[in-house]
C-alpha positions in Angstrom: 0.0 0.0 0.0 1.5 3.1 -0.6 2.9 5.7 1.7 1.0 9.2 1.8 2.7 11.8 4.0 1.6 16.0 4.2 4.1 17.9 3.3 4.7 19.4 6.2 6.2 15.7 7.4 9.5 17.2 4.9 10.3 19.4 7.8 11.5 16.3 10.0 14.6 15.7 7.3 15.7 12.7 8.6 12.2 10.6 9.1 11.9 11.5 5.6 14.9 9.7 4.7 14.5 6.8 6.8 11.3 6.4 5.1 12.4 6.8 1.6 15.2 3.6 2.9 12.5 1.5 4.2 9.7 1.8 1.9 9.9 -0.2 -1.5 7.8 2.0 -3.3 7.8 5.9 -4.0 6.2 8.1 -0.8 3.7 10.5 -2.4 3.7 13.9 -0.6 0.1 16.0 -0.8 -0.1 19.5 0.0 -3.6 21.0 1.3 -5.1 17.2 -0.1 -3.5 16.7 -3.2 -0.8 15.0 -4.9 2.2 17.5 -5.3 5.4 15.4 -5.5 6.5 12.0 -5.1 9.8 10.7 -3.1 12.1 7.5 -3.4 15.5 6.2 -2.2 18.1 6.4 -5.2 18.1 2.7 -5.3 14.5 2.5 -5.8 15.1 5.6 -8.5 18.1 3.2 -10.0 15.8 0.2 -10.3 12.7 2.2 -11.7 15.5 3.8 -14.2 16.5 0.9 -15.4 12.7 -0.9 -16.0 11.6 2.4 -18.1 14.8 2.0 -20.2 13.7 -1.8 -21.3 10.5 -1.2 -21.5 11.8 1.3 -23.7 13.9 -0.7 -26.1 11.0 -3.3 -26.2 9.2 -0.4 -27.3 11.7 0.6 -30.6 12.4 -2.9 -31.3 8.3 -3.4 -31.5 8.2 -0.8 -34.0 11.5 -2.0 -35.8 9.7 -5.9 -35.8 6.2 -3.8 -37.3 7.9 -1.4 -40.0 10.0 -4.8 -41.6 13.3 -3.9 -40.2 14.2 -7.0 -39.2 17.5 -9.9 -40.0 17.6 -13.1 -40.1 20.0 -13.5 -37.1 22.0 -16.9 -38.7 22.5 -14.0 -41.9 23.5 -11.7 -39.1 25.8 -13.7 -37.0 27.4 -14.9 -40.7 28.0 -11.1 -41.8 29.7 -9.6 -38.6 31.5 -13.3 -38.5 32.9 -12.8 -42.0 33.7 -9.2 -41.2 35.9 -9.4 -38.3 37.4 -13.0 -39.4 35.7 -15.1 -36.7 
């Protein structure tokens, strides 16, 4: 479940940051009621980073695979074989 804190919690620096350790999620901060920001640990940051940037190349290689830009991968594998002598 996630964590919603007001953002007057930011004042106590350190709770905030223990939080942000424990929690394996983002913390979403809401000011007068509402969303306003959103705060993670740089791991959790890291990890997220790094699932947007496959889910990103799935993305291009799903267009590449619809627009016909596609090898056969033994006619691959022979070309950069023949290439660099291996």
């Amino acid at each position: 479940m996630p964590q919603i804190m007001p953002i007057k919690a930011l004042k106590d620096t350190s709770l905030i940051s223990e939080k942000c350790h424990e929690a394996d999620e983002p913390i979403f901060i809401t000011k007068n009621g509402y969303g306003d920001m959103v705060l993670m640990s740089i791991e959790l940051f890291e990890a997220t980073q790094k699932k947007w940037n496959m889910y990103s190349d799935i993305d291009i290689s799903e267009k590449q695979i619809k627009e016909g830009k596609v090898r056969d991968a033994k006619k691959a594998l022979s070309a950069v074989r023949e290439k660099y002598g291996l």
